[in-house]
C-alpha positions in Angstrom: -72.8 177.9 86.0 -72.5 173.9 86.2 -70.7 173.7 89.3 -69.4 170.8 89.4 -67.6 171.0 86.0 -65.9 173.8 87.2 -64.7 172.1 90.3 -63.6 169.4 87.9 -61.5 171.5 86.3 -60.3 173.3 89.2 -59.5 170.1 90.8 -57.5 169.5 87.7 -55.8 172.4 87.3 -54.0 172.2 90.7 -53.1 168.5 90.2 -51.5 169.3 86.9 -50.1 172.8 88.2 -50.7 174.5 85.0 -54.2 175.4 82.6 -52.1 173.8 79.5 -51.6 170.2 80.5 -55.4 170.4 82.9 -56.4 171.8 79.6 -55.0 168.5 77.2 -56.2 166.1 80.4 -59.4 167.1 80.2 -59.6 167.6 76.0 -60.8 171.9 76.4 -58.6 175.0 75.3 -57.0 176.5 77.4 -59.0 179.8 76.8 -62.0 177.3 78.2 -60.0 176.4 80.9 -58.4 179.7 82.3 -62.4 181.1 81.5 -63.9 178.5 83.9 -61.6 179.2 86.4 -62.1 182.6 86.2 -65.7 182.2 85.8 -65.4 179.9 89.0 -63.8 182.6 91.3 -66.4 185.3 90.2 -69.2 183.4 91.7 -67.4 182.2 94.8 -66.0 185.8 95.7 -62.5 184.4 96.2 -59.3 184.1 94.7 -58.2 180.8 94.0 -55.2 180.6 92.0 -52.5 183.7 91.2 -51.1 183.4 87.9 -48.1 184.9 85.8 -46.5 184.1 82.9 -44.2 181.4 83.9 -46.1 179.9 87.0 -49.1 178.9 88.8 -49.6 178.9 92.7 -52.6 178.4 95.2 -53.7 181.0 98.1 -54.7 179.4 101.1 -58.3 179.2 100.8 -58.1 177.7 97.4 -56.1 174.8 99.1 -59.0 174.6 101.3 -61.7 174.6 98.5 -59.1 171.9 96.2 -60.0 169.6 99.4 -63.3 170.2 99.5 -63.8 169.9 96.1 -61.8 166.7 96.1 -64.2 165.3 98.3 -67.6 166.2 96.5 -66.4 164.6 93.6 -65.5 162.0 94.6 -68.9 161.5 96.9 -70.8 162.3 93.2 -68.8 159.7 91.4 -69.7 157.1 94.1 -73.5 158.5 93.8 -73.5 157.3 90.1 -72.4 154.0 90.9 -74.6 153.5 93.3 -77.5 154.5 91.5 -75.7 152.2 88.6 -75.8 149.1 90.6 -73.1 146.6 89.2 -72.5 149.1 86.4 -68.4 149.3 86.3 -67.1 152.3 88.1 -67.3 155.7 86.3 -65.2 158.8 87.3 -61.2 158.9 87.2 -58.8 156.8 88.9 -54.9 158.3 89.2 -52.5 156.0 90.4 -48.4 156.9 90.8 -46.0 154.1 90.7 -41.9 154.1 90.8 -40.9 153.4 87.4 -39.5 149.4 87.5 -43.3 148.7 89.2 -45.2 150.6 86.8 -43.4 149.7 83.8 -43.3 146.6 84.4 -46.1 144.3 86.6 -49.0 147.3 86.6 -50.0 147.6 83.0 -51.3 143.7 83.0 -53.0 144.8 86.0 -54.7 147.8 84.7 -55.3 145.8 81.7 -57.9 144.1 83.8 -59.1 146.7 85.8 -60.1 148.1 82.1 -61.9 144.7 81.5 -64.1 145.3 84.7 -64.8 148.7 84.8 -64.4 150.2 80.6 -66.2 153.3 81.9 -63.5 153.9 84.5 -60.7 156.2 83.7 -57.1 155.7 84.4 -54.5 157.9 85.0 -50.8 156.1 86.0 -47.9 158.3 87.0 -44.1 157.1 86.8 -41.5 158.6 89.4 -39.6 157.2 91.7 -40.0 159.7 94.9 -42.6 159.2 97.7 -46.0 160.9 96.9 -48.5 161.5 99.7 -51.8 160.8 97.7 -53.3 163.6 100.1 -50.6 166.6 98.9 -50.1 165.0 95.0 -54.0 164.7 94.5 -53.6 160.8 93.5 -56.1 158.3 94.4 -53.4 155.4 95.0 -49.5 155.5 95.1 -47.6 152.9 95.3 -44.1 152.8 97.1 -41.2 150.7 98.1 -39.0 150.9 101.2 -39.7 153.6 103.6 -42.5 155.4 103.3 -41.9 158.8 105.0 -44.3 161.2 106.9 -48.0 162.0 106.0 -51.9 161.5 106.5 -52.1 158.6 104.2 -53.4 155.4 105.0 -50.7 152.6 103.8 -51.8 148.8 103.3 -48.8 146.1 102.5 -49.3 144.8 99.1 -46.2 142.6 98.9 -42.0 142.3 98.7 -40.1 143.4 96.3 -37.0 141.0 96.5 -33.7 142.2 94.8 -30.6 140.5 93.1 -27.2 141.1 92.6 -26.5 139.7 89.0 -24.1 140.1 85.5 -23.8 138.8 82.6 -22.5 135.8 81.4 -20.1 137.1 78.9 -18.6 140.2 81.8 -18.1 136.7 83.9 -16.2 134.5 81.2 -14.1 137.8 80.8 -13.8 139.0 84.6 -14.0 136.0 86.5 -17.2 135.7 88.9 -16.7 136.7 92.0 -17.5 134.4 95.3 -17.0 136.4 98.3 -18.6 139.6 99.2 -14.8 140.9 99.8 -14.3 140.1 96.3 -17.2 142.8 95.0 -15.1 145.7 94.9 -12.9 144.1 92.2 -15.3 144.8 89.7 -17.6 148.0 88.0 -20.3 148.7 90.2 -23.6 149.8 88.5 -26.8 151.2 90.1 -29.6 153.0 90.5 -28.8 156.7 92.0 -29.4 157.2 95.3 -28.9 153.5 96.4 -25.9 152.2 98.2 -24.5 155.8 99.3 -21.1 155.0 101.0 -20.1 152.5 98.4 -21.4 149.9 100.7 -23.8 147.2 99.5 -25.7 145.4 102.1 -26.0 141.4 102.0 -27.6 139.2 104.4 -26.2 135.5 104.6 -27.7 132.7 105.0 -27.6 132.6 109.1 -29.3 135.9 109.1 -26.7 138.4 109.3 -26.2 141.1 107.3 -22.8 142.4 106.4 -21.8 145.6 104.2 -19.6 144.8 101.6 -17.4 147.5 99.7 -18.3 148.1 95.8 -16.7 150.1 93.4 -19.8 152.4 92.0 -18.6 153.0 88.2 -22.1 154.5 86.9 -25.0 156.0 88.4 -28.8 156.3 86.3 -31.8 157.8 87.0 -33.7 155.1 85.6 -33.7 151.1 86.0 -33.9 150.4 81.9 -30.4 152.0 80.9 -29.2 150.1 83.9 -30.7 146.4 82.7 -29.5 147.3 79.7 -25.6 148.1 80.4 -25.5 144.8 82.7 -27.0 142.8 79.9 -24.3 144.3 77.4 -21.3 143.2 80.3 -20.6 146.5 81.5 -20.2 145.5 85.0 -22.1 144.1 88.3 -25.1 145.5 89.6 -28.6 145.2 91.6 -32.2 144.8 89.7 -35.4 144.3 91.3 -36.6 141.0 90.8 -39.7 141.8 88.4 -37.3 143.6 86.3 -35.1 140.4 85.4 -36.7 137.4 86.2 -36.8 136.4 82.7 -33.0 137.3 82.0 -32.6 135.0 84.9 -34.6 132.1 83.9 -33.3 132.6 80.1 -29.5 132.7 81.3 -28.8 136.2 80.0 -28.1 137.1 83.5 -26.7 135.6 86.3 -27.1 135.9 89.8 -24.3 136.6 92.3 -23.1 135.0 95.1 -26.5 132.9 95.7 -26.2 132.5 98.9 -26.5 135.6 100.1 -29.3 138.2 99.7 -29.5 141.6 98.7 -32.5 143.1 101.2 -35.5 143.7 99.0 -38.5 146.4 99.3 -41.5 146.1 101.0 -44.4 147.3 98.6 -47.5 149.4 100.0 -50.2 151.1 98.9 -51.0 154.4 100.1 -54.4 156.2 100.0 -56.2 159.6 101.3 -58.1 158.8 104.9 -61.2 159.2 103.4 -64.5 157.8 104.8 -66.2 155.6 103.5 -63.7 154.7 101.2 -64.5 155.0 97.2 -65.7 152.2 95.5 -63.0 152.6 92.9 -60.1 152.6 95.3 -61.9 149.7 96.9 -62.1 147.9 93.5 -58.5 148.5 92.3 -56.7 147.8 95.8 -58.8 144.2 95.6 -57.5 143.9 92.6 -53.5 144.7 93.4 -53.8 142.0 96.0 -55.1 139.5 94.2 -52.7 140.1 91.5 -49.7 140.6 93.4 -50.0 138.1 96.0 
């Protein structure tokens, strides 16, 4: 039995949480897939999976041997590039982002990470919850704010600054409002989950930060319907900055009482505490500092 195929497809299999999608990722059947696996728990004497018809879990000691097999991986994709020299990077690379990151500043990024390394694969997951690369089986994940509990290693990439903006045509209509006790006059739109309590923090110019009271109209699960509903005048709202720069620059959207800051994200990058470190999270963290910086 090639072994480490198998582990490959384990590995797989319990990132993806079922044999159908480890089976698409990985371009088998599925009848190849659930046959390695099966095959794979034969020769170790263990049960690693238990399977029914609508779900997929893992016992204990196939957490234990996921880990394991995590790591030998990754120590034989690192083998091949040493023995490669300055051959680009081979093996797989996943990387989770939040959605307005991703979508918008990582593809240009990955676009060159491509360029330098063509035999390195790439794997980029949208959501906008924390993921603990150790527990989600990602190489990299990206995340803004507060990062939460977990054995990851996290390095500051940058800020993420944010804007309180509208259209100009809601403004002709409306009237633009100049004092953060003026905000609750008009439709509030956001992302959900932000600015609980109808209170929208803003920090003036000496340093202080006030909460001023907003009048949430619309909640979304994602930035784009939001961009789009304060570009069409549906109300006020708050965009990170990548996500309207250009609307800003262009006119199409104007910013809110200037003066006065809506308190951005701080963006890290979060990795498994693995030593040493792989030469492809090495290569694409160089890379997302030089790009971002």
């Amino acid at each position: 039995m090639d072994l480490l195929l198998a582990m490959r497809v384990y590995v797989r299999v319990v990132e993806r949480g079922s044999m159908s999608a480890a089976a698409r990722d990985l371009g088998m059947g599925q009848p190849a897939v659930s046959e390695r696996i099966d095959r794979l728990e034969q020769y170790l004497g263990a049960k690693l999976l238990l399977r029914n018809t609508r779900r997929l879990s893992i016992t204990d000691v196939g957490a234990a041997f996921y880990e394991r097999s995590k790591q030998v991986l990754e120590s034989a994709d690192d083998a091949l590039t040493v023995v490669n020299g300055d051959q680009p990077l081979r093996g797989t690379l996943r990387i989770a982002a939040p959605h307005g990151i991703g979508e918008i500043i990582l593809p240009s990024i990955l676009l060159q990470m491509r360029k330098r390394h063509p035999l390195l694969k790439i794997e980029l997951i949208l959501n906008d919850r924390i993921v603990d690369p150790v527990t989600e089986g990602v190489d990299i994940s990206l995340r803004l704010g507060d990062l939460g509990e977990g054995s990851f290693i996290a390095r500051k990439l940058g800020h993420v600054g944010r804007v309180l903006v509208a259209s100009p045509a809601y403004l002709d209509e409306h009237g633009t409002p100049t004092k953060p006790d003026k905000l609750a006059d008009h439709p509030f739109l956001r992302v959900a989950g932000l600015f609980n309590g109808g209170r929208l923090p803003l920090i003036d110019p000496d340093g202080q930060t006030q909460l001023a009271a907003i009048n949430i109209v619309l909640s979304t699960s994602h930035w784009r319907p939001l961009h789009s509903l304060l570009l069409d005048g549906a109300g006020i709202g708050v965009l990170q900055e990548p996500v309207c720069t250009e609307d800003l620059e262009s006119g199409r959207l104007i910013r809110l009482l200037p003066d006065m800051t809506v308190p951005g994200f701080d963006l890290h990058a979060l990795y498994p505490p693995i030593r040493p470190m792989p030469p492809r999270i090495q290569a694409v963290l160089s890379l997302l500092k030089e790009q971002l910086k």
